[in-house]
N, C-alpha and C positions, 0 to 999 in steps of 0.2 A: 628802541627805535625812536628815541627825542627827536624831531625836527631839529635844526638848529637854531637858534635864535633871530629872529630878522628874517628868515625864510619869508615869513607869512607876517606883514606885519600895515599897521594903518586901518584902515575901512576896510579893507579884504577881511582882517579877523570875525567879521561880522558873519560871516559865510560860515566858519568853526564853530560859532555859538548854535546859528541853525542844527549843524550835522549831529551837536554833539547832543543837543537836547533831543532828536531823533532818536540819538545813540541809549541815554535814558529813559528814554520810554518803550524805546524794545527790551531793555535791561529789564524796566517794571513790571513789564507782559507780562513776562518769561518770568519772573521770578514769585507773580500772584497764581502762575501754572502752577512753580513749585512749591510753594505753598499749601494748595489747594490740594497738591499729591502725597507730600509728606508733613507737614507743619512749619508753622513759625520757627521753633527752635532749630531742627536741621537746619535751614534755610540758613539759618545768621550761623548755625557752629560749621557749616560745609563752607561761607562764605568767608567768615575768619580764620580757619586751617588753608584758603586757599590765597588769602591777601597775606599770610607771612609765608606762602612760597614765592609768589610772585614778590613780595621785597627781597627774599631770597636772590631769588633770580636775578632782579634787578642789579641789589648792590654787588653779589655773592660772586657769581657766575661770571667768566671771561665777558667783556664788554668792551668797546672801542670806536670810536669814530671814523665815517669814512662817507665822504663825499658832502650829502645835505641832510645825515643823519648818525645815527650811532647802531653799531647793531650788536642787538642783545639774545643769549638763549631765553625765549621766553616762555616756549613750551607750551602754547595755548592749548595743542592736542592733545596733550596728557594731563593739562586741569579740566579740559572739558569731560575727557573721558571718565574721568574718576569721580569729580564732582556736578558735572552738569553743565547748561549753557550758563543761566543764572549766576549761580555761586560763583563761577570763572567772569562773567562781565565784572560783576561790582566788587569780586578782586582785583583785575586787571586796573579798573577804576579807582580804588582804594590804594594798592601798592602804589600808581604813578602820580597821586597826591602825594603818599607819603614820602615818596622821593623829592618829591618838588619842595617838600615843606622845610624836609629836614637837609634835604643834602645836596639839590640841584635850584634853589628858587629862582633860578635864571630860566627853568625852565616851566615854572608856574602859568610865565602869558601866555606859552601855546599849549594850555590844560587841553581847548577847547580840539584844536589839533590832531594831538596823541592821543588821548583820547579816543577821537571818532578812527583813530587807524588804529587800534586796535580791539576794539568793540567791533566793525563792523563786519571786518575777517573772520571775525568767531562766530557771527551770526551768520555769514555765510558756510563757515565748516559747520555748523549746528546743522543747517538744510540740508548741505551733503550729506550727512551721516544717517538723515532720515530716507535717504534715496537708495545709498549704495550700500548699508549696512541690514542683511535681510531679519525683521524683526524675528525671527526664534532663533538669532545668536545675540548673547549678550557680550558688550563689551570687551570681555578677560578674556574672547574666543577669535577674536577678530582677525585678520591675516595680516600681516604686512602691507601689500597692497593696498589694504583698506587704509591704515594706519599713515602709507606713504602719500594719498590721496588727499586725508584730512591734513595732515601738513603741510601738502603744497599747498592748501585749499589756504592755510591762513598764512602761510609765508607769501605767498604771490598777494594773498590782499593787502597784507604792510607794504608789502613793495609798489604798490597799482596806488595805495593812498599817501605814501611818501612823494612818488613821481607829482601824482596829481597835484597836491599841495604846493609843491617847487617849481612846477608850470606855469602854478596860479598865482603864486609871488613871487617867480621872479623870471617870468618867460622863457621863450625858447632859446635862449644864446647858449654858445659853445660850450662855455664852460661852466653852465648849467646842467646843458644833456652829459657832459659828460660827469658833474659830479653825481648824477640820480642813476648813470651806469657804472660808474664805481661802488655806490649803494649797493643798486639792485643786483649786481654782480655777489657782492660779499655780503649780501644777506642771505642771499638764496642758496649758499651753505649750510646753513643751517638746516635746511630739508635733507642732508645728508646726516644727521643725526638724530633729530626729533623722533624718527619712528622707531628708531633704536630703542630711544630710552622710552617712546610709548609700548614697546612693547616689553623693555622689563620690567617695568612697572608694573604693566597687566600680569606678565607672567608670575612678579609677587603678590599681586593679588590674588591669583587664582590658591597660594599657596595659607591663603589669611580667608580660611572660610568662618570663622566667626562674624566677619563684617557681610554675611551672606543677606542676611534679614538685615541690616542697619539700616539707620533714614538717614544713617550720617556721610555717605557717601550715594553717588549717581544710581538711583535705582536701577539703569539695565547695566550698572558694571558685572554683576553677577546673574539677572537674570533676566530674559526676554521681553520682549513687549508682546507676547503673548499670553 
């Protein structure tokens, strides 16, 4: 989901640096929670098994431009699931550096941007999941439903932080609105697949009970928050 270049650009990027520094310091919260739940190490080995799916994703996975953005499977629902909220920001965070560094640097001035669109999505499916998911099911247990819920939850927020960004650099004219509904149109495909693959992924987990007790993976994947 790169912005595209110039979208956002001048004294308006000022307003990116704000959001994105927000965006790291929910990331820090959340991630002194997990800490504080399982350890330093899990934290950093859940957080680097989850920054080389998201380069995965990133470079790997069908990917293509369309309108004032690029749209990409990124899966937020299935790294949260598995690994946590934490481990998933400062992957999400870590991957779309390394893409910048190595293989997009045009897309480095709107770190501050990307970034905050896809950090904040995930913070908001993190709240949802504490709402609609009833603590004595753990994750590997979850419906569809639930599953289709957390993915609109962070596909509609790429979509809401893309628009927002493209209103804010470059107003409301014609063929603005229409390229952020050409976006929003072909990103929100992606909510026709995500819970698919969030749920075969649970469903192979449920199949991997060794990783039952691990600190290396989302503690309620396997078991309740009871």
């Amino acid at each position: 989901m790169h912005i595209e270049a110039g979208v956002v650009q001048g004294a308006k990027m000022v307003l990116s640096y704000g959001t994105a520094a927000v965006s790291f310091g929910i990331a820090a919260k959340l991630a002194v929670d997990n800490i504080k739940q399982s350890g330093m190490v899990p934290m950093v080995a859940k957080t680097l098994m989850a920054t080389v799916l998201v380069f995965m994703f990133f470079q790997v996975l069908p990917h293509y431009p369309v309108g004032v953005s690029e749209v990409h499977f990124i899966l937020g629902s299935t790294l949260f699931l598995i690994f946590g909220a934490a481990p998933a920001a400062f992957a999400l965070a870590a991957g779309l550096l390394l893409q910048g560094l190595f293989f997009a640097p045009f897309d480095l001035p709107q770190y501050g941007v990307n970034v905050t669109t896809l950090l904040m999505p995930l913070f908001a499916m993190s709240l949802l999941a504490k709402r609609i998911i009833p603590q004595n099911i753990a994750y590997k247990d979850i419906a569809y439903k639930d599953a289709l819920k957390l993915s609109l939850t962070f596909q509609s927020g790429i979509v809401a932080w893309v628009a927002f960004w493209a209103f804010y650099g470059q107003g409301f004219g014609v063929e603005n609105l229409s390229a952020v509904f050409s976006f929003g149109a072909a990103y929100m495909s992606v909510v026709l697949l995500e819970p698919l693959v969030d749920l075969a992924v649970l469903a192979g987990a449920k199949t991997l009970s060794s990783f039952q007790n691990s600190s290396y993976v989302e503690q309620r994947l396997y078991n309740s928050a009871k």
